[in-house]
C-alpha positions as a Markdown table, in Angstrom:
| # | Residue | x | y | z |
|---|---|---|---|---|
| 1 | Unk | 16.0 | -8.7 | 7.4 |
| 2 | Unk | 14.8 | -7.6 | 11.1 |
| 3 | Unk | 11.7 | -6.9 | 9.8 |
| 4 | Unk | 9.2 | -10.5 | 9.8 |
| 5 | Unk | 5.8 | -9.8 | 7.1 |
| 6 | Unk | 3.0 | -12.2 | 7.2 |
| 7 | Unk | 0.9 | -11.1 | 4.4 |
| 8 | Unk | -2.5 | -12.8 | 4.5 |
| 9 | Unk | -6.0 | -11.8 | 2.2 |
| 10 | Unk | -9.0 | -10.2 | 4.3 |
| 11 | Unk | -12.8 | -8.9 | 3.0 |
| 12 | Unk | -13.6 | -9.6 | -0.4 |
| 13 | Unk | -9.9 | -8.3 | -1.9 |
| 14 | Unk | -7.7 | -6.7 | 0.6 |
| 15 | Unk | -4.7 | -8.2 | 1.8 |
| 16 | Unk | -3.9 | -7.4 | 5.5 |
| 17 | Unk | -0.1 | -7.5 | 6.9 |
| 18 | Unk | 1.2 | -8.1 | 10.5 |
| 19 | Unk | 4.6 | -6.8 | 11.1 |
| 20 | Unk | 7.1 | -7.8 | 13.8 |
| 21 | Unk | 10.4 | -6.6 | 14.5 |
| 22 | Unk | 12.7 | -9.5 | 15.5 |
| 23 | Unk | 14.8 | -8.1 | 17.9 |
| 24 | Unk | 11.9 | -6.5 | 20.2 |
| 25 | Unk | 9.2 | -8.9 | 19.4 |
| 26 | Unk | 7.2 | -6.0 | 19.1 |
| 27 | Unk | 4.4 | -6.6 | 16.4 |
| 28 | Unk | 1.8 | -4.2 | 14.4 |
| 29 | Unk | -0.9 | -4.1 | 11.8 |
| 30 | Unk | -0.9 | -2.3 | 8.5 |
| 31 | Unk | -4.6 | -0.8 | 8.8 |
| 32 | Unk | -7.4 | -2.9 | 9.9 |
| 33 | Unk | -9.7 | -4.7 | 6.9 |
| 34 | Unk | -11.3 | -6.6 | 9.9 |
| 35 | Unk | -10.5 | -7.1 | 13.2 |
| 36 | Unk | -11.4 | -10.8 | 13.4 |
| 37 | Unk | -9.1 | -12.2 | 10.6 |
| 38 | Unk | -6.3 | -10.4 | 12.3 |
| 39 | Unk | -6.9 | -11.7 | 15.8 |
| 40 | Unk | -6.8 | -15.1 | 14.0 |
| 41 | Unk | -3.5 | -14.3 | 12.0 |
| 42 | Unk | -1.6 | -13.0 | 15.2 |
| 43 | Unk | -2.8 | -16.9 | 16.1 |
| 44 | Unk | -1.3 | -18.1 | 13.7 |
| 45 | Unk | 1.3 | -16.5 | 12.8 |
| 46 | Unk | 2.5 | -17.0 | 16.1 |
| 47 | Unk | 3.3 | -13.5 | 17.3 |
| 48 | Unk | 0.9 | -13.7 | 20.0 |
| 49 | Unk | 0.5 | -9.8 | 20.5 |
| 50 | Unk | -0.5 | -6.6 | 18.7 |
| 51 | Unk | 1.0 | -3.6 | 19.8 |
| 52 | Unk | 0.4 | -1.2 | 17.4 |
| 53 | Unk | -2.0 | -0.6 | 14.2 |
| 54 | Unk | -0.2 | 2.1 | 11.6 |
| 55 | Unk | -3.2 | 3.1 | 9.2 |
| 56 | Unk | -2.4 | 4.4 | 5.5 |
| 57 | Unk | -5.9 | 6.2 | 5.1 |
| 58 | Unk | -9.4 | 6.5 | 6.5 |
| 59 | Unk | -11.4 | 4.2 | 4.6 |
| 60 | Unk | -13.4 | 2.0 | 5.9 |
| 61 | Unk | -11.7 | -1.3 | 4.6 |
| 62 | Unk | -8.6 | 0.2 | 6.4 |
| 63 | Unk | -9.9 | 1.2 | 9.7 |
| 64 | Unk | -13.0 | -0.9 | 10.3 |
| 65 | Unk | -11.0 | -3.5 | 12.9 |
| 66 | Unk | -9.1 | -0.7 | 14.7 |
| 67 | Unk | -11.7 | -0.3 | 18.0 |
| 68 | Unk | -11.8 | -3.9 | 18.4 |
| 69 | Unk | -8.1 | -4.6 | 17.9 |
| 70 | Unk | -7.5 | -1.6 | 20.3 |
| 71 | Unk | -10.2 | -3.4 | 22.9 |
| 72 | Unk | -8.7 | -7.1 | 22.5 |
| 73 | Unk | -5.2 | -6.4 | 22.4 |
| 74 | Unk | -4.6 | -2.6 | 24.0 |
| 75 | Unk | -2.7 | -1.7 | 20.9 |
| 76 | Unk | -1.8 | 2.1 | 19.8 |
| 77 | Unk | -3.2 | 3.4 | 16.7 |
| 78 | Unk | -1.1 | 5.6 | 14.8 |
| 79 | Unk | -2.0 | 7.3 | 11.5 |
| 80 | Unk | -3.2 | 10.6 | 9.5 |
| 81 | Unk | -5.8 | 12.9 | 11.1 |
| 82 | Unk | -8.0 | 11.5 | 8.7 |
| 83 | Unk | -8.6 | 8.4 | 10.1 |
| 84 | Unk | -10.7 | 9.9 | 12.8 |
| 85 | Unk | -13.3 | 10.4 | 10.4 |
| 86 | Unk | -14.1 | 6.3 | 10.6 |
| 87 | Unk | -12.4 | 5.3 | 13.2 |
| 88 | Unk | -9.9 | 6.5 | 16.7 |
| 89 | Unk | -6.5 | 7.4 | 16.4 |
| 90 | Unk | -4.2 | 7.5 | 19.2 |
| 91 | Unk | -1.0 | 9.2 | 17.9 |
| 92 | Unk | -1.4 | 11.5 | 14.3 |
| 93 | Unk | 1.5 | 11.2 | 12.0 |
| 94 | Unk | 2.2 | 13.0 | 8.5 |
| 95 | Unk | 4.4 | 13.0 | 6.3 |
| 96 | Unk | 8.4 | 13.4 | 7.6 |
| 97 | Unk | 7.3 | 11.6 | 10.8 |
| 98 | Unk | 9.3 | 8.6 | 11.8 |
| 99 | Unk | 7.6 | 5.7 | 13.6 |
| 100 | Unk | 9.7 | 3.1 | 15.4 |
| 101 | Unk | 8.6 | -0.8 | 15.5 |
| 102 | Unk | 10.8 | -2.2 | 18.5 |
| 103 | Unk | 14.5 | -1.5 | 16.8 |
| 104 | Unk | 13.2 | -1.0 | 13.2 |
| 105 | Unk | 12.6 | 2.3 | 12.2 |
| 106 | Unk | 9.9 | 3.4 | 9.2 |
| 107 | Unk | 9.9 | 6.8 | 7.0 |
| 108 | Unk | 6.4 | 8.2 | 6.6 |
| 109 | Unk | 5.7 | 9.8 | 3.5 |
| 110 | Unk | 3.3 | 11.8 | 1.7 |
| 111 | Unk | 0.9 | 9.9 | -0.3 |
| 112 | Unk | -2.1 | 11.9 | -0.8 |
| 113 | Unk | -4.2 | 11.5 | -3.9 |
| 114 | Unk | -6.6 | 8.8 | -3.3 |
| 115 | Unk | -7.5 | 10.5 | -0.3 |
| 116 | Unk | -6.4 | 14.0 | 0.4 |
| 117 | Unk | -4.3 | 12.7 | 3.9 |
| 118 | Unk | -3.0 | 9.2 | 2.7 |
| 119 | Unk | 0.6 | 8.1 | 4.1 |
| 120 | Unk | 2.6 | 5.6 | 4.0 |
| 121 | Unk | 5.7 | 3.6 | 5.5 |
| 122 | Unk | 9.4 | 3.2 | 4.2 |
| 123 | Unk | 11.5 | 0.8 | 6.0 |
| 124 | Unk | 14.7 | 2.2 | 7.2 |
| 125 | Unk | 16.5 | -1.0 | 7.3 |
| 126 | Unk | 15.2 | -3.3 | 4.6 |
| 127 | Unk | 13.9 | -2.3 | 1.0 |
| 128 | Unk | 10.2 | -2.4 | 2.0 |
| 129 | Unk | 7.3 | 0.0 | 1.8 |
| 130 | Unk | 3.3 | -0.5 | 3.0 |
| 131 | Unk | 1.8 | 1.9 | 0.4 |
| 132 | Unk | -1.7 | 1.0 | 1.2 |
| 133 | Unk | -4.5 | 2.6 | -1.9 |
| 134 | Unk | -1.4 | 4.7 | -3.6 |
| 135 | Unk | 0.2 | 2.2 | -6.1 |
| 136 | Unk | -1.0 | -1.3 | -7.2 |
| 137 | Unk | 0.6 | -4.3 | -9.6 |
| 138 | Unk | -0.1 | -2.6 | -13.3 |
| 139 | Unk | -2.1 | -0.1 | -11.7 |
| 140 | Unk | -2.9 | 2.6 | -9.1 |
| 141 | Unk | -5.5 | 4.0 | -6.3 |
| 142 | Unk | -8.6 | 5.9 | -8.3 |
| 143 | Unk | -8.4 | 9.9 | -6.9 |
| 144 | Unk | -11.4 | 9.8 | -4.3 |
| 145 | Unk | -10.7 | 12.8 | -3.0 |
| 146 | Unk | -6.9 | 14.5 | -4.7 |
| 147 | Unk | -5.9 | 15.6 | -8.2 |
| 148 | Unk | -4.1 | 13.7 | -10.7 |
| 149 | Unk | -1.5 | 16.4 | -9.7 |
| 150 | Unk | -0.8 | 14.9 | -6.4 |
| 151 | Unk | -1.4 | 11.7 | -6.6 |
| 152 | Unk | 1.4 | 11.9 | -9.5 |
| 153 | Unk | 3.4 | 13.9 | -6.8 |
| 154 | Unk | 3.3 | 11.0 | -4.5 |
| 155 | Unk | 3.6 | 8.4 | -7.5 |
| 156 | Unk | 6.9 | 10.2 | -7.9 |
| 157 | Unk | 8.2 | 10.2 | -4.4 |
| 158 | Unk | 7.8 | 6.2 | -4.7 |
| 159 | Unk | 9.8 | 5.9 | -8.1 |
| 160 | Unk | 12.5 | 7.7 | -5.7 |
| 161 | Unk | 13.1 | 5.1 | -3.7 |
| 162 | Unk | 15.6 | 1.9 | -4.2 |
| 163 | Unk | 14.1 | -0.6 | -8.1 |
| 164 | Unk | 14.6 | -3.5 | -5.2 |
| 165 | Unk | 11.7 | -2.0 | -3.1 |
| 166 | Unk | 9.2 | -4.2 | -2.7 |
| 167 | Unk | 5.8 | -2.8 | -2.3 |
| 168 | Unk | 3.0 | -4.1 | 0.2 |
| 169 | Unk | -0.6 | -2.3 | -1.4 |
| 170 | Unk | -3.7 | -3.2 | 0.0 |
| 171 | Unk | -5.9 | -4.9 | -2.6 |
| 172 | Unk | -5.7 | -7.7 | -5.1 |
| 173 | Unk | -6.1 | -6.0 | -8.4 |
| 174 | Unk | -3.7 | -7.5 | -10.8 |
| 175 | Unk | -6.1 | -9.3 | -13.6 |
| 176 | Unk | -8.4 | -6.2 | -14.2 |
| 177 | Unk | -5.6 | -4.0 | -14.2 |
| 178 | Unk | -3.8 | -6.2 | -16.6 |
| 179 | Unk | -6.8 | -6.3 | -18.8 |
| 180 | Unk | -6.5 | -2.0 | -18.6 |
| 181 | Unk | -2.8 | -2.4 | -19.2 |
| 182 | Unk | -3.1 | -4.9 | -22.4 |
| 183 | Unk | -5.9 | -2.5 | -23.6 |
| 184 | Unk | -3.3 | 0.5 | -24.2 |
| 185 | Unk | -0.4 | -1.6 | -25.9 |
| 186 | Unk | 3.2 | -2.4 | -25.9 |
| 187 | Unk | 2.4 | -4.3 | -22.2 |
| 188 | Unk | 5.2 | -6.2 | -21.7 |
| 189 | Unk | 4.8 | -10.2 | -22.2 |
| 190 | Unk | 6.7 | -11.6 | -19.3 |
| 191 | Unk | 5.1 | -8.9 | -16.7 |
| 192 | Unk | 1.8 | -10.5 | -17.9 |
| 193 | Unk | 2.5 | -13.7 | -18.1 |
| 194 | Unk | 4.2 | -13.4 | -14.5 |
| 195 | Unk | 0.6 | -11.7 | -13.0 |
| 196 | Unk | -1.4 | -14.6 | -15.0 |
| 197 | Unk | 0.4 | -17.2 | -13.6 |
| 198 | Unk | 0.6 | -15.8 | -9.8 |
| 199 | Unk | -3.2 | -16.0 | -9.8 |
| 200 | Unk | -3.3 | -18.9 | -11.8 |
| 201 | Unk | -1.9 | -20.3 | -8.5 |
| 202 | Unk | -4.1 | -18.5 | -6.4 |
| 203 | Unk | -1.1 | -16.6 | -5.1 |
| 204 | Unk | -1.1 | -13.1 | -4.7 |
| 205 | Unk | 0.9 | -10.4 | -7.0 |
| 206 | Unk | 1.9 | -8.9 | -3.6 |
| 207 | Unk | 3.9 | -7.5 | -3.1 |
| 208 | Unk | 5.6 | -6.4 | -5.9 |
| 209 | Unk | 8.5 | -4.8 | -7.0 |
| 210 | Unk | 9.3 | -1.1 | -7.5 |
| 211 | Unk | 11.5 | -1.7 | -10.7 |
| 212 | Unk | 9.0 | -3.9 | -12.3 |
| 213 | Unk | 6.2 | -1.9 | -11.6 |
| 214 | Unk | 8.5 | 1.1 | -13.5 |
| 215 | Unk | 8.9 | -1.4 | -16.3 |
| 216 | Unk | 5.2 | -2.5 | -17.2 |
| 217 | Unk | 2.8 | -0.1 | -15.4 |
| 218 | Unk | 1.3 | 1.9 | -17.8 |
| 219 | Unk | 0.5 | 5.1 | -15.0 |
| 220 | Unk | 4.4 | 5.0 | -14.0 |
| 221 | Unk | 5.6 | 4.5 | -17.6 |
| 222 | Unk | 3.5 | 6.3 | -19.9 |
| 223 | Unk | 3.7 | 9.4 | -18.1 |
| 224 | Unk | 7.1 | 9.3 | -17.9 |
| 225 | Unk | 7.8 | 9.5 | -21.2 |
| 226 | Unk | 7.3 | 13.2 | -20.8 |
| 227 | Unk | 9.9 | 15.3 | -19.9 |
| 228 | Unk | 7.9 | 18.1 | -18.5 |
| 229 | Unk | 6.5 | 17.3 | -15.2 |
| 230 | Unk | 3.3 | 19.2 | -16.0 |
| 231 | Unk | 2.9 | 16.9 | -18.6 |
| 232 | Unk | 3.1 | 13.8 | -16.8 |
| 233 | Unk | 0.7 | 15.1 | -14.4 |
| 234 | Unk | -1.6 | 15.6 | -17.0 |
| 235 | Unk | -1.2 | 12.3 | -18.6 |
| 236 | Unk | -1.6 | 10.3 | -15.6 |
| 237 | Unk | -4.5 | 12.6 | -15.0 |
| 238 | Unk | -5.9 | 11.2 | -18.8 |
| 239 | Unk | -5.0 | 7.2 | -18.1 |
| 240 | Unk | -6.0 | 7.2 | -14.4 |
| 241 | Unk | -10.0 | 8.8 | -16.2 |
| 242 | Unk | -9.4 | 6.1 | -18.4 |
| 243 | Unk | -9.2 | 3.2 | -16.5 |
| 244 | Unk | -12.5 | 4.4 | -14.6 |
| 245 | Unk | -14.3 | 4.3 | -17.5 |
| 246 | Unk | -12.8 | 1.0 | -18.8 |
């Protein structure tokens, strides 16, 4: 793959990924949780530099490092408009944009739903998406700001991609989503038994894969049992006021 991912945890449950094309050497962060445990991943991950930060969304937990990062290492910040609500932007990109890391090249797509302007990147090259608040092992982003309508939209545009896609979200969710999951029925045995013994481990459930996720989460497969897309809208719209009140 010329894509390298070092994946590390950041805050109380975000996970925080540094990206480096091989070829280039070129290297950027997926959002900013906090500027100092990056500076000390790019340490020790031994890439040495930051040259970019790509933000998903504006949230705080996903912007909060990019002025310092941008300060330490003289990186551009790329991202929806949005961001500039928290933190600065350099370069605005939405969806049908294409960003390109050294000589790998990402998609940018349309996420909206748990905020109104949330994006995110498809490798071109490798069967890999950074999908920040959108999707999450057995579960998904609550709607901050969108409908269940287009946040089912974007669920959608992900189930479009490639079962092998392996998706990098943000935040380490699994067990309470689980718990959610096993609460509605028919939850697949080995998908829970696989998240259990992950954290077991202490390892995380990211990132996971697009075909199991299809399999055993309840707001990509419940829905689509529907044939009518209004009606999977609606029933994602049901489970995802369910799970906030769980």
């Amino acid at each position: 793959m010329p894509l390298q991912i070092h994946l590390f945890p950041a805050l109380s449950d975000n996970y925080g990924f540094l990206i480096r094309d091989r070829d280039s050497g070129r290297v950027a962060s997926i959002d900013t949780p906090d500027a100092d445990t990056i500076a000390a991943e790019i340490d020790a991950s031994g890439f040495g530099r930051l040259d970019y930060i790509l933000n998903t969304h504006w949230h705080p937990d996903h912007t909060g490092g990019n002025a310092a990062l941008k300060a330490r290492f003289g990186c551009d910040i790329y991202g929806p408009q949005e961001v500039t609500r928290a933190a600065p932007l350099d370069h605005v990109l939405t969806a049908g944009d294409h960003f390109q890391l050294g000589d790998t090249g990402f998609s940018v797509i349309d996420l909206g739903g748990h905020t109104l302007g949330h994006i995110g990147y498809v490798c071109d090259a490798a069967p890999v998406a950074f999908i920040g608040d959108c999707l999450f092992p057995l579960g998904c982003g609550r709607l901050f700001e969108g409908t269940a309508e287009q946040m089912w939209h974007s669920l959608t545009r992900l189930m479009a991609l490639p079962p092998e896609t392996r998706l990098y979200c943000a935040h380490e969710y699994a067990l309470s989503n689980l718990k959610f999951a096993e609460s509605l029925g028919d939850m697949p045995e080995q998908a829970a038994d696989h998240i259990r013994s992950l954290r077991a481990q202490g390892r995380p459930t990211v990132p996971t894969r697009l075909g199991d996720e299809m399999a055993a989460n309840p707001f990509l497969r419940l829905p689509l049992k529907h044939s009518d897309p209004a009606r999977q809208a609606l029933r994602f719209g049901e489970l995802r006021a369910a799970k906030d009140r769980f």
